[in-house]
C-alpha positions in Angstrom: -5.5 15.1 16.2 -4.1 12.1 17.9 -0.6 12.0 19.9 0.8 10.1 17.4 0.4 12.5 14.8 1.2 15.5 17.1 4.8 14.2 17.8 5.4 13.6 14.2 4.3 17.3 13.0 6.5 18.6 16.4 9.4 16.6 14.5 8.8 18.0 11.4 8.5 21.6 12.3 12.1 21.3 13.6 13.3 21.0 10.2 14.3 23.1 7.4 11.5 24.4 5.4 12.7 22.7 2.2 12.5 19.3 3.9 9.2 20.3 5.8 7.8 21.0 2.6 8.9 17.7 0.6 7.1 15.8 3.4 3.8 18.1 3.0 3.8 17.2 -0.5 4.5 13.3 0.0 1.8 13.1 2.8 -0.5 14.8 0.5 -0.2 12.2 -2.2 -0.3 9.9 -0.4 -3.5 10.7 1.0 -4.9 11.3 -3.0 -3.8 8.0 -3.4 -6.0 6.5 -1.0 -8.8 8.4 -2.0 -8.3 7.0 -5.3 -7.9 3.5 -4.3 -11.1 3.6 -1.6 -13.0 4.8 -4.6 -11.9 2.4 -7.1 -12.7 -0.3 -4.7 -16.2 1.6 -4.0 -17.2 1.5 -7.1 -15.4 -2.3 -8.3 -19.0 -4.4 -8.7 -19.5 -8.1 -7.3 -19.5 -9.6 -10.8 -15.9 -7.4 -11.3 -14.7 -9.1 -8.2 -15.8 -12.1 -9.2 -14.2 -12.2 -12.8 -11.0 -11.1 -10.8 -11.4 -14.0 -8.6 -11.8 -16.4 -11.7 -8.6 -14.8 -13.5 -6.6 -15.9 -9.7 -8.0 -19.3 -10.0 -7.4 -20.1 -13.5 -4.0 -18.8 -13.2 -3.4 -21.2 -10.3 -5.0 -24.1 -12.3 -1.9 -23.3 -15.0 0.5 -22.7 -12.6 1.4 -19.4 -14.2 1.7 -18.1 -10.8 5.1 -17.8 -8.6 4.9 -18.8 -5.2 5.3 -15.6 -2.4 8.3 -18.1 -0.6 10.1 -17.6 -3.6 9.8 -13.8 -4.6 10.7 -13.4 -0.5 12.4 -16.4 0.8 12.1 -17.0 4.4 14.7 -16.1 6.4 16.6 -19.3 6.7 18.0 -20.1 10.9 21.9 -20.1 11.3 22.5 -22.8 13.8 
């Protein structure tokens, strides 16, 4: 077990049983979740990833795409 995760369980364990166990259950699936996500991409073919990557560059070709800068402007610098 690394350090890391040694000092979080040691912060855990210091808190109430109720909240102890809601973490339990949310580290837990999140691990499932990452199981099922290295095993969807384990099994996702080239020719899968390539029709993916086709989809991607057709949709920029239509521009029916939205640009990451504006879903998350950049911070803009007060001067």
């Amino acid at each position: 077990m690394t350090e890391l995760l040694q000092r979080a369980i040691a912060e855990i364990q210091q808190l109430p049983a109720e909240e102890q166990d809601a973490i339990a259950a949310r580290i837990l699936a999140e691990l499932e979740d990452e199981r099922r996500w290295a095993a969807q991409f384990a099994a996702t073919t080239d020719e899968q990833w390539a029709h993916m990557a086709e989809e991607v560059h057709r949709d920029i070709e239509n521009g029916d795409i939205i640009s990451l800068d504006d879903v998350f402007p950049p911070p803009t610098s007060k001067g």
